[in-house]
DODO-526722 format. One line per 10 residues: number of its first residue (from 1); their letters; for each residue x, y, z negated of N, C-alpha, C, O. Coordinates in steps of 0.1 Angstrom, whole numbers, padded with zeros to 4 digits. Example, Ala and Ser with C-alpha at 12.3 -4.5 7.8 and 13.67 -1.06 7.14 Angstrom:
# DODO-526722
1> as> 0132 -0057 -0078 0123 -0045 -0078 0132 -0033 -0078 0142 -0033 -0085; 0128 -0022 -0071 0137 -0011 -0071 0129 0000 -0079 0134 0011 -0080
***
This chain:
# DODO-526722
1> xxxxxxxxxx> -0108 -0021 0074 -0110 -0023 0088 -0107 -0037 0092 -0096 -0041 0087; -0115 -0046 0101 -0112 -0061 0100 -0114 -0059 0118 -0116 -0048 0124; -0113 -0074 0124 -0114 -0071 0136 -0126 -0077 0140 -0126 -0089 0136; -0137 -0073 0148 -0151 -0075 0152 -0150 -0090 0159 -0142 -0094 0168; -0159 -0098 0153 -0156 -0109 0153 -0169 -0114 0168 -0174 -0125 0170; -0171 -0104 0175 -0178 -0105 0183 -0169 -0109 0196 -0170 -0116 0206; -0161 -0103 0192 -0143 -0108 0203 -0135 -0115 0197 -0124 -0112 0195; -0142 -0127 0192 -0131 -0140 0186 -0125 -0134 0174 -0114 -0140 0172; -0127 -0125 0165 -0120 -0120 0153 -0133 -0120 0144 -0145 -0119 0148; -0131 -0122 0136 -0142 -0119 0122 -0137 -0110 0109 -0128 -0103 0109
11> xxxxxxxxxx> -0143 -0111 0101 -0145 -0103 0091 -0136 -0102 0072 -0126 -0108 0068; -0141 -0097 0069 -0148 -0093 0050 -0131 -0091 0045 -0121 -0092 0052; -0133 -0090 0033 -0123 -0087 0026 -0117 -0072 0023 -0122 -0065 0013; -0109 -0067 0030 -0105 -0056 0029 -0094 -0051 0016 -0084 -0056 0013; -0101 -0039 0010 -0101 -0033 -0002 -0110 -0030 -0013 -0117 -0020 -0014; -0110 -0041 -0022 -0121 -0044 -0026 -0127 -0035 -0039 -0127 -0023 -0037; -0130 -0039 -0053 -0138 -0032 -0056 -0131 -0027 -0068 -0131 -0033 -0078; -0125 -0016 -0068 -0118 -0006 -0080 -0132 -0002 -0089 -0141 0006 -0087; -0129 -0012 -0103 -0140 -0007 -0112 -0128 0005 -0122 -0117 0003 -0126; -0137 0022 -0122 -0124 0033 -0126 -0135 0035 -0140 -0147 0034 -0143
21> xxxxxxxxxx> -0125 0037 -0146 -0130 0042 -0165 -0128 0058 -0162 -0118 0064 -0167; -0135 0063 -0157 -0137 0078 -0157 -0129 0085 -0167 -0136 0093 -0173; -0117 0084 -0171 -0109 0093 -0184 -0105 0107 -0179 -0107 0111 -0167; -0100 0113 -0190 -0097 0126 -0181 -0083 0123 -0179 -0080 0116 -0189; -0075 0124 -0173 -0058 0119 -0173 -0055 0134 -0171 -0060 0144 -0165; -0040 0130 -0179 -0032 0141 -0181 -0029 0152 -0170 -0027 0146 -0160; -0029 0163 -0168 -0027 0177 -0158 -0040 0175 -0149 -0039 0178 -0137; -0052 0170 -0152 -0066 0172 -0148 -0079 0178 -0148 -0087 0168 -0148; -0084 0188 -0148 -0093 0192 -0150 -0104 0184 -0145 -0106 0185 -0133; -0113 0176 -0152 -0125 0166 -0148 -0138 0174 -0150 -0141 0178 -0161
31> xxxxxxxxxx> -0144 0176 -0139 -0157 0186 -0142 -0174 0176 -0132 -0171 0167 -0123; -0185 0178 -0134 -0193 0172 -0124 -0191 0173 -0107 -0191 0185 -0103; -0190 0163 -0100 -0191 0167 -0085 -0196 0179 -0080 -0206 0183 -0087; -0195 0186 -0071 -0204 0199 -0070 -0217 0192 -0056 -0214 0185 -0047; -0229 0197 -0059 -0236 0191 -0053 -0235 0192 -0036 -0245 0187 -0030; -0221 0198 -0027 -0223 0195 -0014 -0211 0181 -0014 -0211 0174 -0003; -0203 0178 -0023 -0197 0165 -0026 -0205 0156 -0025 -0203 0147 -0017; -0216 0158 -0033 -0226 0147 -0037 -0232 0142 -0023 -0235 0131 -0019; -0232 0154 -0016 -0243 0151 -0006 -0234 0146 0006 -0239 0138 0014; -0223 0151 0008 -0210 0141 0020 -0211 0131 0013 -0217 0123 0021
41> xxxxxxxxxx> -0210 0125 0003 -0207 0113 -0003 -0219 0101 0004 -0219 0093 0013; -0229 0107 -0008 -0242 0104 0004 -0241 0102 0021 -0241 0091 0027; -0241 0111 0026 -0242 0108 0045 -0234 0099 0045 -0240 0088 0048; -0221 0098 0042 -0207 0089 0044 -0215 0075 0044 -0216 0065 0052; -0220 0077 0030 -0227 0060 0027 -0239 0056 0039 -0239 0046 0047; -0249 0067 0038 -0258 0064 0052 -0252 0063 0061 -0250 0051 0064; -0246 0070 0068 -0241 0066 0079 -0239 0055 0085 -0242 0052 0097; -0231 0046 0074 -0222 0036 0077 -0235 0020 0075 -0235 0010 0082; -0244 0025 0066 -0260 0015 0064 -0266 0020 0079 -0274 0010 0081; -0268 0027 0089 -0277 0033 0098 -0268 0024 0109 -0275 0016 0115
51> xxxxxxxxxx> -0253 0024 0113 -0250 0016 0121 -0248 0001 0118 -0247 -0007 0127; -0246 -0002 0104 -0248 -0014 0102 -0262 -0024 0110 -0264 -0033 0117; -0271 -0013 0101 -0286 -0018 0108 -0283 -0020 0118 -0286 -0031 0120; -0277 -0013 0131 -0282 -0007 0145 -0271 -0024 0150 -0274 -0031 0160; -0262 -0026 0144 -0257 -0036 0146 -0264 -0053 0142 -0261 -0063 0148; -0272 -0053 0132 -0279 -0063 0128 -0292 -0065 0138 -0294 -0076 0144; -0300 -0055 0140 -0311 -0055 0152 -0305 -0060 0165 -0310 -0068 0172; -0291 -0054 0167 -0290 -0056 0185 -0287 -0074 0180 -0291 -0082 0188; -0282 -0077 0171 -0278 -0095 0170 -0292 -0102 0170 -0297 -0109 0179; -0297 -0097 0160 -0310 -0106 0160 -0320 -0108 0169 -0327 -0118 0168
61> xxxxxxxxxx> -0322 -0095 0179 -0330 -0095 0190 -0323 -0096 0206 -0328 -0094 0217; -0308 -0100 0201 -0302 -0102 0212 -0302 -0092 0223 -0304 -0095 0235; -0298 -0079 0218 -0301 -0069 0228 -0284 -0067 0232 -0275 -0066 0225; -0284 -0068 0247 -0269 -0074 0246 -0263 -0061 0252 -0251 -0059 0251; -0272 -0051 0260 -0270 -0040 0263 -0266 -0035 0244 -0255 -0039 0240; -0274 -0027 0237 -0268 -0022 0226 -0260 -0029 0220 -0255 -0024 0210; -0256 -0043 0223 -0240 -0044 0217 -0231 -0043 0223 -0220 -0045 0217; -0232 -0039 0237 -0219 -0030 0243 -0224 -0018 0246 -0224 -0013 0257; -0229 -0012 0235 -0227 0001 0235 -0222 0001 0223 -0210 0005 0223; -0226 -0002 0214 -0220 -0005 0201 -0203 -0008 0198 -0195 -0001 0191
71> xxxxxxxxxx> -0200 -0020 0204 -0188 -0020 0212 -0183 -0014 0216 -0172 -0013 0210; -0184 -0003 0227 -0177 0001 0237 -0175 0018 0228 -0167 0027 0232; -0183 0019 0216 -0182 0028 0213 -0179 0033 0195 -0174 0044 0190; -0183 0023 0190 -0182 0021 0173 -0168 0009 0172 -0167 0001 0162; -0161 0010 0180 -0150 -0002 0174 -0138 0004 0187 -0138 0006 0199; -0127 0003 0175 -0113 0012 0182 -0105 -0003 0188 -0104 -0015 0184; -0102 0003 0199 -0093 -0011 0208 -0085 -0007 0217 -0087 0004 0222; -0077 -0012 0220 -0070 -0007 0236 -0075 -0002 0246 -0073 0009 0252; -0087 -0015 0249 -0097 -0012 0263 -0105 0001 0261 -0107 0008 0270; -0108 0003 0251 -0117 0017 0243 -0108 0030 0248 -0111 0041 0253
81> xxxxxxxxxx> -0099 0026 0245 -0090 0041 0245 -0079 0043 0258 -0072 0053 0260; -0079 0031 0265 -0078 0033 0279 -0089 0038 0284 -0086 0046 0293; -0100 0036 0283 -0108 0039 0292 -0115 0054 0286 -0127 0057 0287; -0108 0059 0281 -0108 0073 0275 -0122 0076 0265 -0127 0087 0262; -0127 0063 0262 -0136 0067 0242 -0129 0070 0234 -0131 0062 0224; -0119 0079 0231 -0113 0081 0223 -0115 0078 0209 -0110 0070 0201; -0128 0089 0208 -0137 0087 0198 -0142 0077 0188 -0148 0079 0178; -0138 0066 0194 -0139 0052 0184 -0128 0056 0179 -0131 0051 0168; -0113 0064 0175 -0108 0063 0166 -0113 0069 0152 -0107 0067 0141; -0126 0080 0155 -0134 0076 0141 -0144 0070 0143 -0147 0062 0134
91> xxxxxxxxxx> -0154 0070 0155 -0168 0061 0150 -0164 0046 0143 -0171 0038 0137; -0151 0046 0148 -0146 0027 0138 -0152 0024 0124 -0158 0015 0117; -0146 0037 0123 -0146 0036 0103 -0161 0039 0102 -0160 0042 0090; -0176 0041 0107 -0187 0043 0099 -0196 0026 0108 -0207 0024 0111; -0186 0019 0111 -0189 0005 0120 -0192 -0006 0112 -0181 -0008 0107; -0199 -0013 0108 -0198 -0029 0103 -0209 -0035 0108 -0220 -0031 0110; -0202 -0049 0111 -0214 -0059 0109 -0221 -0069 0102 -0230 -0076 0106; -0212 -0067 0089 -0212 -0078 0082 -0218 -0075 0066 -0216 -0064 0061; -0223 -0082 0060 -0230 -0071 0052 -0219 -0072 0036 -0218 -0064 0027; -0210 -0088 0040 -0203 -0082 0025 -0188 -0071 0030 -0182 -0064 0022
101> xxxxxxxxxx> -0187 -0073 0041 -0176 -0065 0046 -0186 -0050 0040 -0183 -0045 0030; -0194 -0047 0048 -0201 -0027 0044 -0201 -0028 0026 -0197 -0019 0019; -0205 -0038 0020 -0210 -0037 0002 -0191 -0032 0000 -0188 -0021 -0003; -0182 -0042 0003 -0172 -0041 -0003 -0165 -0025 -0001 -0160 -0017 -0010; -0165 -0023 0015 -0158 -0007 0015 -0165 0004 0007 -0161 0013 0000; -0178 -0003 0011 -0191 0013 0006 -0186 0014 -0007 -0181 0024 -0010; -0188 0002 -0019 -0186 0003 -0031 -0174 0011 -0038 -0175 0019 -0047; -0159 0005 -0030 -0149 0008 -0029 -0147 0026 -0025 -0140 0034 -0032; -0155 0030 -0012 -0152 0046 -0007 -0162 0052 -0020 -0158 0062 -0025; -0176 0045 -0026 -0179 0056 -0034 -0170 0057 -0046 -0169 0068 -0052
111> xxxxxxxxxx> -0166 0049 -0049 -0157 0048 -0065 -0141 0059 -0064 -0134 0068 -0070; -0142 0053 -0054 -0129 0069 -0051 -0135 0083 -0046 -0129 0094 -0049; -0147 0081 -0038 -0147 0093 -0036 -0157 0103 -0045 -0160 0114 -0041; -0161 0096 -0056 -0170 0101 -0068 -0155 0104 -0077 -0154 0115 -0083; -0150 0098 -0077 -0134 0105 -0088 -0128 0108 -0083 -0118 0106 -0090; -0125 0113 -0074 -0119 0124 -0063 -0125 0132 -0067 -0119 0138 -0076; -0141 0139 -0063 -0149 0147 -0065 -0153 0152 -0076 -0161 0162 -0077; -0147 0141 -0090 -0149 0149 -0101 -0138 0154 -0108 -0137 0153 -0120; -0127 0161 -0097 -0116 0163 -0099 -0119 0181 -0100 -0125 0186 -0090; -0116 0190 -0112 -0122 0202 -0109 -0108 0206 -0097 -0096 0205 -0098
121> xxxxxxxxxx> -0121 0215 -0085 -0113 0222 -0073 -0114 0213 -0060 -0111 0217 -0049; -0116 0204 -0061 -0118 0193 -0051 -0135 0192 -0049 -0143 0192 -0058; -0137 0192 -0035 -0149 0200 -0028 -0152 0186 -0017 -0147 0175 -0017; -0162 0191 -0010 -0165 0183 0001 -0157 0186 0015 -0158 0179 0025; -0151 0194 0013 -0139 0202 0025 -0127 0189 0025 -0121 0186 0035; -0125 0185 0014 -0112 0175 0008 -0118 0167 0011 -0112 0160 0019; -0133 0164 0008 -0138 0141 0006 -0136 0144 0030 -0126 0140 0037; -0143 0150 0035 -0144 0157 0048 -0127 0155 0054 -0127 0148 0064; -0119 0157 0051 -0110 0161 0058 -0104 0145 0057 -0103 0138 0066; -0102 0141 0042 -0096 0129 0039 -0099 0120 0047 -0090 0114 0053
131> xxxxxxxxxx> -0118 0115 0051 -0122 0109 0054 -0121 0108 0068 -0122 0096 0072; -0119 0118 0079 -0115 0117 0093 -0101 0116 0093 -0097 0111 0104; -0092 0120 0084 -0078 0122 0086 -0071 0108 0086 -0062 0104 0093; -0083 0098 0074 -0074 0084 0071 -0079 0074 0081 -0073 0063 0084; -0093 0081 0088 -0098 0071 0103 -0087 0073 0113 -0080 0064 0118; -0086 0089 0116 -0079 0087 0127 -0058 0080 0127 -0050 0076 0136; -0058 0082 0115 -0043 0078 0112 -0045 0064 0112 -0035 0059 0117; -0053 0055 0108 -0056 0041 0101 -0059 0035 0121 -0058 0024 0126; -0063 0044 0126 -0065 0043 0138 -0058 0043 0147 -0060 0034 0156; -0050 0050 0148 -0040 0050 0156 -0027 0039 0150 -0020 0035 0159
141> xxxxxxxxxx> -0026 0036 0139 -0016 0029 0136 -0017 0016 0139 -0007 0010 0143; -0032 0009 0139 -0040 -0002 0147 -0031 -0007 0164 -0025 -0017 0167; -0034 0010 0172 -0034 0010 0187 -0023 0006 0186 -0019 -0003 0193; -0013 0012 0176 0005 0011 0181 0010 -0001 0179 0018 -0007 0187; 0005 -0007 0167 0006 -0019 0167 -0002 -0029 0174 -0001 -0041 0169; -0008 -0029 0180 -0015 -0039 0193 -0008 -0035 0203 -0007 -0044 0212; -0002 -0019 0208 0006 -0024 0219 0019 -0030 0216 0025 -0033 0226; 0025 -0032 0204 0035 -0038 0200 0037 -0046 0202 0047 -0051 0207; 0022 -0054 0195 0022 -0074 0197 0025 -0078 0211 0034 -0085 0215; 0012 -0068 0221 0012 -0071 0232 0029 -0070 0240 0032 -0079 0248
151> xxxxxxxxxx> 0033 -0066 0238 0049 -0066 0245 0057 -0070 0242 0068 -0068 0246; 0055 -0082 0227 0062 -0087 0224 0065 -0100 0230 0055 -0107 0233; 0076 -0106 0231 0084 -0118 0242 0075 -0130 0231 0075 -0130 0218; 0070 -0138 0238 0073 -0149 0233 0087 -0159 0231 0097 -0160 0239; 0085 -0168 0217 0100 -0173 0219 0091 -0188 0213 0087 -0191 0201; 0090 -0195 0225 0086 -0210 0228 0094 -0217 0237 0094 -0212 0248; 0099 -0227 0236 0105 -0236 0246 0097 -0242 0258 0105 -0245 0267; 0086 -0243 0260 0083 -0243 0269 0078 -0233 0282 0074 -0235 0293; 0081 -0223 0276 0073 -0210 0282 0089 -0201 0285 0098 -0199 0277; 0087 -0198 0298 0095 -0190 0305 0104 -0174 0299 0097 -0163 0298
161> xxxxxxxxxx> 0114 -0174 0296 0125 -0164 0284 0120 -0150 0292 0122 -0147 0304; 0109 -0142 0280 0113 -0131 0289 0096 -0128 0289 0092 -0116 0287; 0088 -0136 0290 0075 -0139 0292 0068 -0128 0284 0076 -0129 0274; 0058 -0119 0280 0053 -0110 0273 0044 -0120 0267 0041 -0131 0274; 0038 -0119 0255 0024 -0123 0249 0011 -0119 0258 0007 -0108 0262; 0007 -0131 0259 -0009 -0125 0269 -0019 -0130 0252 -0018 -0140 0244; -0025 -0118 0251 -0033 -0118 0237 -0051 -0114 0246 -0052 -0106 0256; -0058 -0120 0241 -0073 -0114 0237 -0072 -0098 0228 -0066 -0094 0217; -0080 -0091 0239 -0080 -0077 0232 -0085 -0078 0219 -0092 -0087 0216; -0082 -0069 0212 -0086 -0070 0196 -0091 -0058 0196 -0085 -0048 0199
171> xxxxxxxxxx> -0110 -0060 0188 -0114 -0050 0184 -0116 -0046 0172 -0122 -0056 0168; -0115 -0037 0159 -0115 -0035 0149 -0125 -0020 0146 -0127 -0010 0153; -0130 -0025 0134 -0140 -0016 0127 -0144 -0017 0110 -0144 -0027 0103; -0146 -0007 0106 -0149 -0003 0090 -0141 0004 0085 -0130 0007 0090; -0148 0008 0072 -0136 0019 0065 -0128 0014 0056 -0127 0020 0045; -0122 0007 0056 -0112 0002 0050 -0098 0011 0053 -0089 0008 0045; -0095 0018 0061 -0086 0029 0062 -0087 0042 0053 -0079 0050 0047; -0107 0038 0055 -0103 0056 0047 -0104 0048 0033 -0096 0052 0024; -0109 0042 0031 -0106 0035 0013 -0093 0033 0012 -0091 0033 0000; -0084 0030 0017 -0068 0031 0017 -0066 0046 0011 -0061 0048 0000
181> xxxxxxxxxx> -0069 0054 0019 -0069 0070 0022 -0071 0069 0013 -0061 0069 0006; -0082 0069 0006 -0086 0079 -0007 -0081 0070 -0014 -0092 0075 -0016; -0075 0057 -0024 -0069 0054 -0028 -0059 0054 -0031 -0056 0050 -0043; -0047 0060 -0018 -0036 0064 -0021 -0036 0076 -0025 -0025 0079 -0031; -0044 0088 -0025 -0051 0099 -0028 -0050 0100 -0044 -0044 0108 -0051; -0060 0089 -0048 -0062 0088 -0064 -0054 0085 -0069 -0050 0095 -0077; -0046 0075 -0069 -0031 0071 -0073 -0027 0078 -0075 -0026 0079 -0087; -0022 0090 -0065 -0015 0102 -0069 -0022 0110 -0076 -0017 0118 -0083; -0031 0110 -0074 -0039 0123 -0088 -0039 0114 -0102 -0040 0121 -0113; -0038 0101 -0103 -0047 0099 -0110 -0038 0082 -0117 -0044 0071 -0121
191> xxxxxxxxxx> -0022 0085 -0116 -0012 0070 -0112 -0018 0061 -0125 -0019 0049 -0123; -0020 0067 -0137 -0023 0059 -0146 -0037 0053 -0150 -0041 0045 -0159; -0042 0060 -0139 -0055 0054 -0143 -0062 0043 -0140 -0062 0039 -0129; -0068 0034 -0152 -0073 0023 -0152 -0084 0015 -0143 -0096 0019 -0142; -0078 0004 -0135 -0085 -0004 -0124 -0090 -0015 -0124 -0094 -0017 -0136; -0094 -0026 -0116 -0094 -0038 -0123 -0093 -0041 -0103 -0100 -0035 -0095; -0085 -0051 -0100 -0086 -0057 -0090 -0092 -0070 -0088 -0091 -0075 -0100; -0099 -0081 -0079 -0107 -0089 -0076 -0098 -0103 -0079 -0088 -0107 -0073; -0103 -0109 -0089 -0095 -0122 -0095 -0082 -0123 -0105 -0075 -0131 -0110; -0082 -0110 -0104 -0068 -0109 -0118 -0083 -0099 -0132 -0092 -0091 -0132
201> xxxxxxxxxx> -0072 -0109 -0141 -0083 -0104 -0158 -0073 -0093 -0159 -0061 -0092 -0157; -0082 -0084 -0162 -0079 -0074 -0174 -0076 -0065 -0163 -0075 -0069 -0151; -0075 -0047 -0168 -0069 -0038 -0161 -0058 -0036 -0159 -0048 -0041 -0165; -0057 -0027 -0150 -0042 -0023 -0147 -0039 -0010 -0136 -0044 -0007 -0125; -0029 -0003 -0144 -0030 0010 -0135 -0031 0013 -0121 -0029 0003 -0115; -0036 0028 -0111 -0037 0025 -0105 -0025 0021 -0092 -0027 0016 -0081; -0014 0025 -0099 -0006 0030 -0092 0004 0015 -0087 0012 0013 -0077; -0002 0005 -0098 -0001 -0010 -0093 -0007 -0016 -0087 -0002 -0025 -0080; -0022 -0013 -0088 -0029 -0020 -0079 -0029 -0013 -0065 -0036 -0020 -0058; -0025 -0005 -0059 -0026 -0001 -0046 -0012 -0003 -0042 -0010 -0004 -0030
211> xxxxxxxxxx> 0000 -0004 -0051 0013 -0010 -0050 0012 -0028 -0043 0021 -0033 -0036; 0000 -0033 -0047 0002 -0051 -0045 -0006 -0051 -0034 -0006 -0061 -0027; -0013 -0039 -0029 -0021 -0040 -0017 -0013 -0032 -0004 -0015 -0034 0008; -0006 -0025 -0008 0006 -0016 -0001 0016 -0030 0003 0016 -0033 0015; 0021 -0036 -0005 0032 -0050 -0005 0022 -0060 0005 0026 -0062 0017; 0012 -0064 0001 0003 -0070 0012 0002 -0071 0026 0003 -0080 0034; -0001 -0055 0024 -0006 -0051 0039 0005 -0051 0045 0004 -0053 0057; 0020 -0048 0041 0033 -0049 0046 0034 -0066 0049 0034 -0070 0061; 0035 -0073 0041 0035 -0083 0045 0032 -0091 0052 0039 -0100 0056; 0018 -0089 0057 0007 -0097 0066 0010 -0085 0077 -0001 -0085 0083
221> xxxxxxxxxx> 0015 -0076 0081 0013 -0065 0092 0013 -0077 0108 0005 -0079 0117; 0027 -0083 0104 0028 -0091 0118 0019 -0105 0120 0019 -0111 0131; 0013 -0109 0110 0005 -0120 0110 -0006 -0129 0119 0000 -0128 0129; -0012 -0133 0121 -0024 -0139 0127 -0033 -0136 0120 -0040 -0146 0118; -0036 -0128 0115 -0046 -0123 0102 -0058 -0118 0106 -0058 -0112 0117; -0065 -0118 0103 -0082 -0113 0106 -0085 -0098 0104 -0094 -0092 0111; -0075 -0089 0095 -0079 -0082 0088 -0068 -0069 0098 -0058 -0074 0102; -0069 -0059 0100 -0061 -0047 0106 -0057 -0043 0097 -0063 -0034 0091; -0042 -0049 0088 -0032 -0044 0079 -0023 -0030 0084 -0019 -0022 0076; -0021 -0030 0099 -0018 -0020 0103 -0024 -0005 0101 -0018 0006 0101
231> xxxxxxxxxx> -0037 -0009 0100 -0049 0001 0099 -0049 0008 0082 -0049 0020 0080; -0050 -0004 0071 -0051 0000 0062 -0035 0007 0057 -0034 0013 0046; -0023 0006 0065 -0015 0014 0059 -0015 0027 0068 -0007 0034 0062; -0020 0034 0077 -0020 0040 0083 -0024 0051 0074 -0016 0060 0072; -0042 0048 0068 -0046 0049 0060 -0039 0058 0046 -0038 0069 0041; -0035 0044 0043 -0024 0049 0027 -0019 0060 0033 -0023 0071 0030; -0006 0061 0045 0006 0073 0044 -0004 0085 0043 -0003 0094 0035; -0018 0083 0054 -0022 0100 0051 -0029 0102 0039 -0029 0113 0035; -0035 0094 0033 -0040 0098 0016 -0025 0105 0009 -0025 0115 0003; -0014 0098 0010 -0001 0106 0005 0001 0116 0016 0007 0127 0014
241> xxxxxxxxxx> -0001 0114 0023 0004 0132 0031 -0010 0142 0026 -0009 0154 0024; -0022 0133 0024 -0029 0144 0019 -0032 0149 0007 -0039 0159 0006; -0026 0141 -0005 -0021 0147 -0015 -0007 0159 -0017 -0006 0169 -0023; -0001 0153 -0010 0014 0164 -0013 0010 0175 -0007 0017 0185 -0008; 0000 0176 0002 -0002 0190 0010 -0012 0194 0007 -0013 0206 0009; -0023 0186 0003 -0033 0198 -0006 -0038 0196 -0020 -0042 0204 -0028; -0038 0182 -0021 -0044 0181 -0036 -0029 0180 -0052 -0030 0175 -0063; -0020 0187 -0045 -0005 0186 -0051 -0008 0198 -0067 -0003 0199 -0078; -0020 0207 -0058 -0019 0219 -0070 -0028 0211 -0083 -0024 0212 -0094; -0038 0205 -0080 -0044 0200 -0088 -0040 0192 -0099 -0048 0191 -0108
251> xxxxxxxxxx> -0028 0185 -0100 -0022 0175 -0110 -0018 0167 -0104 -0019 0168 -0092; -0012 0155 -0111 -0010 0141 -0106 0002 0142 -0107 0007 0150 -0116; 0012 0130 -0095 0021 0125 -0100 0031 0139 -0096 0042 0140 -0102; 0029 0148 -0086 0038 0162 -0085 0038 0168 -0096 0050 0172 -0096; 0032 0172 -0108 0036 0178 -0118 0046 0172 -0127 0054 0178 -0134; 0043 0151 -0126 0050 0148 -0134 0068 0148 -0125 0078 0147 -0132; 0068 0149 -0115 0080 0152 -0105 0087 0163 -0112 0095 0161 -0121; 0085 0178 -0107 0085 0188 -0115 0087 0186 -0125 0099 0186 -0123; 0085 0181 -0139 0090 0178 -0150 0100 0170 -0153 0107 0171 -0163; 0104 0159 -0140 0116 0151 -0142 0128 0167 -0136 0138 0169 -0143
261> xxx> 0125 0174 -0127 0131 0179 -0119 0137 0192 -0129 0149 0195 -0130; 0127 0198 -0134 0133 0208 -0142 0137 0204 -0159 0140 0212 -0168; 0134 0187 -0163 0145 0186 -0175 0157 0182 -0170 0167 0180 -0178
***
């Protein structure tokens, strides 16, 4: 999720492209997607190409009505959710306007949510649930921390002790929350399995590379940053809440827990 650069913020980056070596890892049953997986997986991807388009047409033909509708309704913000669109806390995540920002999540959500789904017992009920659960959490974590910035004092010598931050509203959109989501998801099904992150050689498990993007997004949370780090950890906690509470029977790092616990 980055912040819409149509309100002075711009774009790309995110969570980029996890190349996975399909192995079977230990306490997993690996079986083919079942074909209504296949087919959420699919819409998830259209979807997110149908509003991109719908965002490329209103720019190019300057239709300035459908970019505040687009706005006012595909991208989560304060002004949005005061004014009761709730609903941008998921239309955000199927939002872009940028076309390497949509390549990098799309690429990114199908690679996890194709090894997710060829997890035997894991359905389209799971890619479904994950996929609203890590918008609306990746979403709300956004709002909390923009009303945070906003109330926070300035500390400038020229400016009056006590003074609140007057900020430009900030709007954000894309899935980069739920690619957190199902990332932190995989990790835990899946900690040792092999990754490759963008500009470092060679692989490396997964359970490190979403460790240096976890460190990251902590890092930059308070920043002047382009990107809603607040969003993508939002993201991460519920991919781990949604592992320990439903995908815990299936393997991962709970069985190897249990095994530290009962030697």
């Amino acid at each position: 999720m980055v912040f819409n650069h149509y309100h002075a913020e711009t774009h790309t980056i995110a969570h980029r492209i996890f190349h996975h070596a399909f192995s079977n890892p230990s306490g997993l049953l690996i079986s083919t997607p079942t074909p209504p997986s296949q087919i959420t997986i699919y819409a998830i991807l259209g979807l997110n190409a149908s509003v991109f388009a719908l965002w490329n047409f209103a720019e190019h033909t300057h239709h300035t009505s459908l970019l505040r509708t687009l706005t006012e309704n595909t991208t989560v913000s304060r002004p949005n959710f005061q004014a009761g669109r709730t609903w941008t806390m998921v239309t955000s995540a199927f939002s872009h306007r940028d076309l390497a920002h949509l390549f990098a999540n799309m690429t990114t959500f199908n690679s996890f949510a194709s090894a997710l789904a060829s997890v035997h017992g894991v359905g389209a009920a799971h890619l479904i649930c994950l996929t609203f659960g890590s918008t609306i959490s990746g979403s709300f974590a956004f709002l909390l921390h923009e009303q945070r910035r906003a109330s926070r004092p300035i500390v400038r010598g020229e400016l009056k002790q006590g003074r609140t931050l007057q900020q430009t509203f900030r709007n954000a959109l894309g899935a980069s929350a739920v690619c957190t989501g199902f990332g932190a998801a995989l990790t835990c099904l899946m900690p040792h399995h092999k990754g490759r992150m963008p500009l470092v050689p060679g692989d490396m498990p997964l359970w490190a590379i979403t460790g240096v993007y976890v460190l990251a997004d902590t890092l930059l949370v308070d920043t002047n940053s382009w990107f809603a780090h607040a969003a993508h950890l939002g993201g991460t906690l519920y991919g781990l809440f949604f592992y320990f509470v439903f995908l815990r029977p299936f393997g991962g790092v709970w069985c190897t827990m249990r095994e530290w616990l009962d030697s």
